[in-house]
Residue, then its C-alpha position, 0 to 999 in steps of 0.5 A: x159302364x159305372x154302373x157295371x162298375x160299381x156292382x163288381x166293387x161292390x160284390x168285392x167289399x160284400x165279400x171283404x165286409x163278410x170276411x172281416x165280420x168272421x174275424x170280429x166274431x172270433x176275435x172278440x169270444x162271440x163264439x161258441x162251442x157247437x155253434x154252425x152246423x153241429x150245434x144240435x148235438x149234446x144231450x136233449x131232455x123229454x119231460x113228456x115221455x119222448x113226445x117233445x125234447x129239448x137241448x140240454x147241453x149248455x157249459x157255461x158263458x165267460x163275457x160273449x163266449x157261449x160253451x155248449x156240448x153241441x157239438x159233441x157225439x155222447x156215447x154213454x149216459x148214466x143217472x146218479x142211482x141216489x140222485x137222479x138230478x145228477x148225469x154223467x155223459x160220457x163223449x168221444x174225444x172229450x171225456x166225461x161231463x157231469x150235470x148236477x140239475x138234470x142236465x141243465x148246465x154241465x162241468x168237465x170232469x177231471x177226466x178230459x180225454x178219451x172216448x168213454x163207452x160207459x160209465x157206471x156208478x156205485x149204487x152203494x157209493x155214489x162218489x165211487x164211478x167206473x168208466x171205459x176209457x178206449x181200452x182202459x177202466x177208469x176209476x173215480x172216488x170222488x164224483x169225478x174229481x180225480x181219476x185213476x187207471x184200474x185196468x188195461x185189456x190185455x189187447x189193447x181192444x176198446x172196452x166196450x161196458x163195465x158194471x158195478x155188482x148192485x148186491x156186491x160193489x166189490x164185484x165189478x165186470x167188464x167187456x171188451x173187443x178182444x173177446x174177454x169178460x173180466x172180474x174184479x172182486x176188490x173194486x178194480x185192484x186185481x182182476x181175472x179172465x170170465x170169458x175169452x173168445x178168440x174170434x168174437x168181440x163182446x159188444x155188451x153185458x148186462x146183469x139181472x137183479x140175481x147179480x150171479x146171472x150175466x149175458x153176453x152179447x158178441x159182435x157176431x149176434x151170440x148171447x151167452x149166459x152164466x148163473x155163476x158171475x162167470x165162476x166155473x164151480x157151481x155153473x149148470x146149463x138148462x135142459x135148454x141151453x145148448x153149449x156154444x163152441x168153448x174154443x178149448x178155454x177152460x174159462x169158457x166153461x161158466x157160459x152156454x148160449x142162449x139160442x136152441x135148435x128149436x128157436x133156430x129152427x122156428x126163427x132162422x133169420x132171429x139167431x143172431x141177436x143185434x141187441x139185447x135188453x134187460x130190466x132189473x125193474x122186472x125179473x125175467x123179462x127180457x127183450x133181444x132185437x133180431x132180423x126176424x124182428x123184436x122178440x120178447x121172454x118172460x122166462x130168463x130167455x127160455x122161451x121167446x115171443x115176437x112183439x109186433x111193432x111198425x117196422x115189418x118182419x125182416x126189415x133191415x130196421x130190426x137189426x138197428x134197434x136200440x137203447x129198448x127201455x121199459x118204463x120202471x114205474x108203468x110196464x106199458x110204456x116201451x121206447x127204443x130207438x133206431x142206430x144211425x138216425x133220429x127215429x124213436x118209437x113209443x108204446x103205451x099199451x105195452x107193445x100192442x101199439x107203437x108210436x112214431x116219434x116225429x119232429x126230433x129237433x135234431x139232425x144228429x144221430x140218436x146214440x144212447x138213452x136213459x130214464x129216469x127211474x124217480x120220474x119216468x116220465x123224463x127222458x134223456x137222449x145222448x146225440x152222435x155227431x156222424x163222422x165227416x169223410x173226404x169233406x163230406x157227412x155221412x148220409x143216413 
């Protein structure tokens, strides 16, 4: 009877004890941010060409109180072009954080808000940063110590890229949801209508090394093309290109898609492009992830190849492929990754062969990645945090 007794007091003081124990830790800062169960997220490093990674996503510590980025989703990366020590990780919900030792402690930025999609920096002034702030464009001319408010989209839909001209930083582009492509030629003071679709967001935008050559990639899988900046005058489409549907938008004019009916007719399940990546190391090369598979050209998108890899033709995986970077330095070295997972492939021979990552040390999601283009051989890896719905995490 005691004995029974004094196991169910005990039980209660276990509980008690671990109770007080949790209040000790909080009150006394022995905490830390990311700690439990999303303190694998942040930033991870590879200095072996994604074969091993390492958190990198230490703030600081004040006494016992530890600050990490652990437990926040990145949702852009982007190296200083003078200075690739220098990273800028943009977040949801926190803003933008910089490192200046390649990522091994970071400091907020004055920007502390906002879910920031991308971020891009002035390869002619480093000091000078555009970033998307949900539906705003953000500007910094002091390395992120201050901010200021250069655009809103006229939907109030979430910007989704921005991009400074590498020949003319005068010139600077941006993409959002409500289907427009907008042109600052004054660095963000005034800007113009490029491209306006009604039904159709636009879900990136991406420029070759002739800055006058531009895609568009829409939520619905269309790329389109101008090899103008977007500007009417000037515009030509190639034997072919065939138009897409202008939607009465003079605007529209300066764009074609790139898909042709012989491309749909040879690929049917590839007409719908889900990514698309191009190399400014490597004029002409692009790749574009279909349902078909990974496709590549040579040619600016004029004619296209498969490019086997391990996952099979028509793999609900083709749709997810993301964040393709070739090795600026060795072309034989191809990575990219998978949406809503932690998979990373790896080629060293150019793609005739692929390597599956395995033991990424982290539960999240892998949602952006960046080389290094100084050291190649570096890798960097922005994690996302799934969404938590009704108490529960989201299953991959």
């Amino acid at each position: 009877m005691s004995a029974c007794g004094g196991s169910a007091i005990g039980g209660k003081n276990k509980i008690i004890f671990l109770i007080l124990i949790g209040i000790i830790l909080i009150t006394t800062g022995a905490s830390c941010s990311g700690c439990g169960t999303k303190k694998d997220g942040g930033v991870y490093r590879s200095d072996d060409r994604a074969q091993n990674w390492t958190q990198k996503s230490f703030i600081e510590q004040v006494k016992k109180k530890v600050t990490t980025m652990g437990s926040s989703t990145v949702l852009s990366l982007e190296l200083d072009p003078t200075d690739a020590n220098i990273i800028y990780a943009g977040t949801k919900g926190q803003g933008i954080f910089i490192s200046k030792n390649g990522g091994e402690d970071w400091d907020s930025t004055a920007q502390k808000t906002g879910n920031i999609y991308s971020i891009n920096v002035d390869a002619h002034d480093a000091n000078i940063i555009f970033a998307t702030n949900d539906y705003s464009i953000i500007k910094s001319v002091d390395q992120g110590a201050t901010w200021e408010v250069v655009h809103t989209d006229s939907k109030k839909k979430n910007f989704t890229k921005v991009i400074v001209d590498t020949f003319d930083h005068n010139k600077i582009y941006a993409a959002s949801l409500s289907g427009i492509v907008y042109k600052s030629m004054d660095q963000g003071n005034n800007w113009e209508i490029k491209l306006q679709l009604e039904d159709d967001g636009i879900k990136n935008i991406f420029m070759r090394p002739d800055t006058r050559i531009l895609y568009a990639l829409t939520e619905s899988g269309n790329v389109l093309k101008t090899i103008t900046g977007g500007e009417i005058e000037g515009s030509i489409t190639t034997p072919n290109e065939v138009k897409f549907k202008k939607q009465e938008n003079p605007v529209n004019k300066a764009w074609a898609t790139i898909f042709t009916a012989e491309h749909n007719k040879k690929w049917p399940t590839a007409k719908n492009a889900f990514n698309f990546f191009i190399f400014k190391n490597y004029p002409n090369i692009v790749f574009m992830s279909t349902r078909h598979g990974l496709l590549k050209s040579i040619d600016d998108a004029n004619t296209w190849v498969e490019v086997p890899t391990l996952i099979p033709l028509e793999d609900a995986d083709n749709e997810k492929i993301n964040n393709l970077i070739v090795d600026p330095i060795d072309s034989n070295y191809i990575y990219f990754t998978i949406i809503n997972s932690n998979k990373i492939y790896k080629s060293s021979d150019a793609g005739d062969n692929w390597q599956f990552i395995e033991n990424f040390p982290s539960t999240r999601y892998v949602n952006t990645m960046i080389i290094d283009p100084e050291t190649p051989t570096t890798l960097y890896i922005g994690m996302l945090i799934p969404e938590e719905k009704k108490g529960l995490i989201k299953s991959k």
